[in-house]
SEVOMAR-554289 format. One record per atom (N, C-alpha, C): residue in three letters; z, y, x. Coordinates in steps of 0.2 Angstrom, whole numbers, plus 5000, padded with zeros to 4 digits. Layout:
ALAZYX ...
! end
This chain:
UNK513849525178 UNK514149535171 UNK514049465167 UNK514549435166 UNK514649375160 UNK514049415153 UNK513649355153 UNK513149355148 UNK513449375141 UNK514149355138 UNK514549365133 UNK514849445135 UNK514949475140 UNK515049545141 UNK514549585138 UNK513749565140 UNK513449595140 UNK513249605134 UNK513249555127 UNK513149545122 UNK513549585118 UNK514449595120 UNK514849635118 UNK514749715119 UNK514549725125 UNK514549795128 UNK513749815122 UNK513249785121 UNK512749795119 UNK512849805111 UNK513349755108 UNK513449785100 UNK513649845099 UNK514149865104 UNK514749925106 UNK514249985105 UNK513649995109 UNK513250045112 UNK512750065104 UNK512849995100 UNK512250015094 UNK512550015089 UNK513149985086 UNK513549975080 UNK514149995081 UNK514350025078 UNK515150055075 UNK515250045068 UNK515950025069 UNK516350015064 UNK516350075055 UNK516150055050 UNK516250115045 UNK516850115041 UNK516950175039 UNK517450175033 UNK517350185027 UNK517650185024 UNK517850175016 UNK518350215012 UNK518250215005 UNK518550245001 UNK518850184996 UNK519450174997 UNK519850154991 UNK519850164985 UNK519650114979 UNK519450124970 UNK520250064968 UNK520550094964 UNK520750034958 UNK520550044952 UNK520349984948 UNK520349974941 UNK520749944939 UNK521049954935 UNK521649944930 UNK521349894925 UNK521849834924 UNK521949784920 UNK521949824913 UNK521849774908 UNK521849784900 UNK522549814900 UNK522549864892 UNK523149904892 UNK523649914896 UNK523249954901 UNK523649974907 UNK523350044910 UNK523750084914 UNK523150144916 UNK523250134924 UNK523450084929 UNK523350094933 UNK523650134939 UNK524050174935 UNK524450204940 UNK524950184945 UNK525350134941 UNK525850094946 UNK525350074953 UNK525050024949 UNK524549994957 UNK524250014962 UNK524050074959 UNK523550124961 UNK524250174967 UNK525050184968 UNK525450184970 UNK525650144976 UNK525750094972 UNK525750024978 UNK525350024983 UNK524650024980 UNK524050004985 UNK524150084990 UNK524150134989 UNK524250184993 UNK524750174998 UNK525150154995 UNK525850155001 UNK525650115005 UNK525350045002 UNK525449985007 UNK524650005010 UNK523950015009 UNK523550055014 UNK523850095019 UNK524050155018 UNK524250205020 UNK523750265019 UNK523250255014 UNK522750295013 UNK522450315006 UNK522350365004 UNK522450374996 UNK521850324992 UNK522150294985 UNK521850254982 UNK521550314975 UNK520950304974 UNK520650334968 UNK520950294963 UNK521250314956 UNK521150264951 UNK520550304947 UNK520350264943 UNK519650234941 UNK519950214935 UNK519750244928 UNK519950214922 UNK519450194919 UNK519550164913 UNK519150144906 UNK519650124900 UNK519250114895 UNK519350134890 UNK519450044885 UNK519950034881 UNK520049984879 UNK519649944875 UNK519550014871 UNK519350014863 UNK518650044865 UNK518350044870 UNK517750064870 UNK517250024871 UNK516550024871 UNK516049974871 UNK516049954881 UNK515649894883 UNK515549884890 UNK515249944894 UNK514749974890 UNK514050004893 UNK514250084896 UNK514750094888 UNK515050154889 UNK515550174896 UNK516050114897 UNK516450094901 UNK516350114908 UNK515650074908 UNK515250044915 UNK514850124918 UNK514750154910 UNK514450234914 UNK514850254919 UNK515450274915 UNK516050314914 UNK516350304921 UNK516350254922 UNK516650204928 UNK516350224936 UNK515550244934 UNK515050264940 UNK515150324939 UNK514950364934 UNK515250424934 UNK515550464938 UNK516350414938 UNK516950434942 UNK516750434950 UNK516350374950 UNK516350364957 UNK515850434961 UNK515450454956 UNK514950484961 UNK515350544962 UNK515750574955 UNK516250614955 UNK516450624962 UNK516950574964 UNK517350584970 UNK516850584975 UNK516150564975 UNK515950574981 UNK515750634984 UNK515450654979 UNK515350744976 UNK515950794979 UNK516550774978 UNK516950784980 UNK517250774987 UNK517150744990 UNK517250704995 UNK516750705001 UNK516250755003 UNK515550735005 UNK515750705012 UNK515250685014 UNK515350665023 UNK514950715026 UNK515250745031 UNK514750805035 UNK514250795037 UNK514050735042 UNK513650715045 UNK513350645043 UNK512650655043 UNK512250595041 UNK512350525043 UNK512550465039 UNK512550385043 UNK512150385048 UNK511450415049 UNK511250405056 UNK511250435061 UNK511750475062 UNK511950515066 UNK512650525067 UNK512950495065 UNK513950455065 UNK513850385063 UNK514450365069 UNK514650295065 UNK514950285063 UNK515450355058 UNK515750335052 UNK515450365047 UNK515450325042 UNK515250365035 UNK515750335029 UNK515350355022 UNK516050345017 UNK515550305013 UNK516150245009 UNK515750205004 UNK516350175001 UNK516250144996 UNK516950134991 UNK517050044992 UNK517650044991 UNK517949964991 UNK518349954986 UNK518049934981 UNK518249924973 UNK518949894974 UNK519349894971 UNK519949824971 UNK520149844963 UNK520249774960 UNK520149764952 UNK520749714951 UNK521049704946 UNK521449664944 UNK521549634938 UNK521349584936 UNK521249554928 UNK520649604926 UNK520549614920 UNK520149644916 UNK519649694922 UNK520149714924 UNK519849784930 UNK519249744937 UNK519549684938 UNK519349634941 UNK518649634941 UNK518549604935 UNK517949614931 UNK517249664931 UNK517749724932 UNK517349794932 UNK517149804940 UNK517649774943 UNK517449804951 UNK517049754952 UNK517049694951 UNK516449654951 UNK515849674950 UNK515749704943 UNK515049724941 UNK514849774945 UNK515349844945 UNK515449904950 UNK514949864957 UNK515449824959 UNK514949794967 UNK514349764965 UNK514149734960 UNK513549714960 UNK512949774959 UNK513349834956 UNK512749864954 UNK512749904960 UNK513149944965 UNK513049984968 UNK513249944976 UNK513249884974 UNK513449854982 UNK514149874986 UNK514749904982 UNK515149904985 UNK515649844988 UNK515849834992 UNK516349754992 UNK517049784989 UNK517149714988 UNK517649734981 UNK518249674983 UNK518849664982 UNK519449644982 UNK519549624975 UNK519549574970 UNK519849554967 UNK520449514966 UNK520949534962 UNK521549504960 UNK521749474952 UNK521549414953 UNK521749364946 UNK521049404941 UNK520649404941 UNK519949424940 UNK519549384932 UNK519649404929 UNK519249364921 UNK518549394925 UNK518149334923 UNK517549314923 UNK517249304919 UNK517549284914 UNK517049274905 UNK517649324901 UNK517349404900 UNK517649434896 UNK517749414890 UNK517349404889 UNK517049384879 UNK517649334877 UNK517749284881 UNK518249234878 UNK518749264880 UNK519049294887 UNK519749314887 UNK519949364881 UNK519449434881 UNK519449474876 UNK519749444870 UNK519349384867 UNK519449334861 UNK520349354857 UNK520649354863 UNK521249334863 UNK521749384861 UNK521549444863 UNK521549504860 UNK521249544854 UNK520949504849 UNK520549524844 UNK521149564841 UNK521149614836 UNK521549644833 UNK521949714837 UNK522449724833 UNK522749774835 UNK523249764842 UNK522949804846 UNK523449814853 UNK523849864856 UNK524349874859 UNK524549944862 UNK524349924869 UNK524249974872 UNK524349994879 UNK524850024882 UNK525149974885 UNK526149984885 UNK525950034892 UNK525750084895 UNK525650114900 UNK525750194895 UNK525250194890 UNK525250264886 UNK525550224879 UNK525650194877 UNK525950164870 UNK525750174866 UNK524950174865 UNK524350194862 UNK524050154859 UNK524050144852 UNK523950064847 UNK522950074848 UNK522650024847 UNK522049994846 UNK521749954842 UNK521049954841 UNK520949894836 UNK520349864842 UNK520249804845 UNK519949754848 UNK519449734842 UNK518749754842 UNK518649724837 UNK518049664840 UNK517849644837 UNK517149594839 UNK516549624840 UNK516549674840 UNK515749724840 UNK516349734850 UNK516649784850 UNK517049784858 UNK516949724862 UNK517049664861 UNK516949594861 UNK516449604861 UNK515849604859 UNK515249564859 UNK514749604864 UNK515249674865 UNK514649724870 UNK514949704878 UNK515049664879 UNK515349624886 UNK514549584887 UNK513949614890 UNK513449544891 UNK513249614897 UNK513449594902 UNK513149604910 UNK512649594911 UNK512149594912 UNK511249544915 UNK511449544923 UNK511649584925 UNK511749574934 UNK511849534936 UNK512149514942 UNK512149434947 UNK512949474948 UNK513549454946 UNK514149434949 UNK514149424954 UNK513949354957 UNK513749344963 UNK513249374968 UNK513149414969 UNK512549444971 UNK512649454978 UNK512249414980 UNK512349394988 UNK512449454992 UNK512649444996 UNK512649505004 UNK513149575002 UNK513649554997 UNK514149604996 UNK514749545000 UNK515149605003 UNK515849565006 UNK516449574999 UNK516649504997 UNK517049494991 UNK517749464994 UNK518249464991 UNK518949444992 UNK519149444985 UNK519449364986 UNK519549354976 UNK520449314979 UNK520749364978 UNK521549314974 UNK521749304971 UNK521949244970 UNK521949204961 UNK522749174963 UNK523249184958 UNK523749144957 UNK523649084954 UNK524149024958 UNK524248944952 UNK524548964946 UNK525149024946 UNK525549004941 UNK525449064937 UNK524749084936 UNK524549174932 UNK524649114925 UNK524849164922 UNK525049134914 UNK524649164910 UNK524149184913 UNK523549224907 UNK522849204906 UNK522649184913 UNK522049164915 UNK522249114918 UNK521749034918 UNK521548984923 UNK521249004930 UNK521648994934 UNK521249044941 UNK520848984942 UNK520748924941 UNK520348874943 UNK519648894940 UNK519548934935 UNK519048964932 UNK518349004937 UNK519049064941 UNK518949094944 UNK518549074950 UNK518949044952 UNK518948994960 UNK518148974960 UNK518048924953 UNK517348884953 UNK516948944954 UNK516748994950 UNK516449054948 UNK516149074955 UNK516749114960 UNK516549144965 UNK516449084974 UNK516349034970 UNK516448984976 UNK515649014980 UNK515749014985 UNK515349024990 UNK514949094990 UNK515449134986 UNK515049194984 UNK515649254987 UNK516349214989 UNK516849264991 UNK517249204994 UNK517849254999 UNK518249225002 UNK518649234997 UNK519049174996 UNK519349164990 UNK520049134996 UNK520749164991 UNK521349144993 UNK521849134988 UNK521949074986 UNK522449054981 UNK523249044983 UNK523649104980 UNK524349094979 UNK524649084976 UNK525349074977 UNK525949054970 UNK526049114966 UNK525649174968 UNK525749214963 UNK525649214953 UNK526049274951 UNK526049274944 UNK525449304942 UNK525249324936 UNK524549364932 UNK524649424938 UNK525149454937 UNK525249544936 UNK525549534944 UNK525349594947 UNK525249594956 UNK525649654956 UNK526249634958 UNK526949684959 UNK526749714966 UNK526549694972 UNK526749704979 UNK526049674982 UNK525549724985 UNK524949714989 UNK524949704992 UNK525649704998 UNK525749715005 UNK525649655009 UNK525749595005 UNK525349535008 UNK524649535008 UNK524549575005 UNK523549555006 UNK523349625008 UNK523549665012 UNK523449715015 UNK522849705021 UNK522849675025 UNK522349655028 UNK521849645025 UNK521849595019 UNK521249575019 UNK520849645014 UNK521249665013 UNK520749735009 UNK520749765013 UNK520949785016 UNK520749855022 UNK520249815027 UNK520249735029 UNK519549725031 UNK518949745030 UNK519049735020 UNK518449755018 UNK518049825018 UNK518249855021 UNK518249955023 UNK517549945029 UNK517749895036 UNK517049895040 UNK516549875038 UNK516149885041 UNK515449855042 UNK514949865047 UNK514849825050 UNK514449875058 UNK513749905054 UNK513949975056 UNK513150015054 UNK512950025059 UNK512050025062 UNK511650055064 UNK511750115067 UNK511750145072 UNK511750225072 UNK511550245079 UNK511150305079 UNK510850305085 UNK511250345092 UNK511050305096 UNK511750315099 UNK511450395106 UNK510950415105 UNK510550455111 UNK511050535110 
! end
């Protein structure tokens, strides 16, 4: 047996491939459902959406947001123990603009891999920009963005937080955000693939792979 067989045959006998749960979080005044659609179709496997709140502080958001998740695990249980199957369940955040942001911190705090699209990095200044009254053209639901909402945007986690598998899409031509911003931000911290795409991500079907990558991971499991 080829040396390289042997090494192949031996990862086979100890590591299997895991799966995952698909999460979307939804951009600023938006609820997510459209994409949370798309991405279903173009997976072929159901996508959780995962809300938060506009007009509400970060801390509150970031509970709510875990909350959800533990929710659906609860809901979802896996019968058999990680060490005892090679497949188990664990979520794969995918974020867009605002939402971005939140799957980001989502993976830092609980280490899920995460897929970002057109991603704000520094809420505080993008938020800026929406100081005052907004609607949420999804429920048409007016708000007031105040600078206290603003100012409860302070993270202390590592964004970057090594050993999570990250995918960050950024368009040249997003007319909301510098995706150069972005780009510098997650340099060597995610695979990062820059498009001609707009802000707003009509059609996931191009980047289908690269998210349903992020679902494996060889786990351990005993194979006797």
């Amino acid at each position: 047996m080829e040396y390289t067989d042997f090494i192949i045959k031996l990862k086979l006998s100890f590591f299997e491939a895991s799966k995952s749960m698909f999460a979307y979080i939804h951009g600023l005044n938006s609820d997510g459902e459209r994409s949370r659609k798309n991405l279903t179709e173009c997976l072929g496997q159901k996508v959780f959406n995962l809300t938060w709140e506009c007009d509400r502080p970060f801390d509150e958001n970031i509970a709510y947001l875990i909350a959800q998740c533990e929710n659906i695990e609860e809901e979802n249980p896996v019968d058999i123990s990680l060490f005892e199957s090679p497949v188990w369940e664990r979520f794969v955040m995918i974020g867009s603009s605002m939402g971005g942001y939140y799957a980001a911190v989502l993976s830092a705090i609980k280490d899920y891999p995460c897929a970002l699209f057109n991603s704000v990095v520094y809420p505080k200044r993008t938020l800026q920009k929406f100081k005052g009254t907004n609607t949420n053209f999804a429920t048409g639901i007016k708000y007031e963005m105040t600078q206290e909402i603003i100012d409860s945007y302070n993270f202390c986690g590592n964004l970057k937080k090594p050993l999570i598998d990250r995918a960050i899409v950024l368009g040249r031509n997003d007319e909301v955000l510098d995706y150069k911003e972005a780009e510098a931000f997650f340099r060597e911290a995610a695979e990062i693939l820059i498009t001609d795409c707009n802000h707003q991500i009509k059609d996931y079907s191009p980047f289908k792979k690269l998210i349903a990558d992020l679902q494996y991971r060889a786990v351990f499991f005993n194979d006797d």
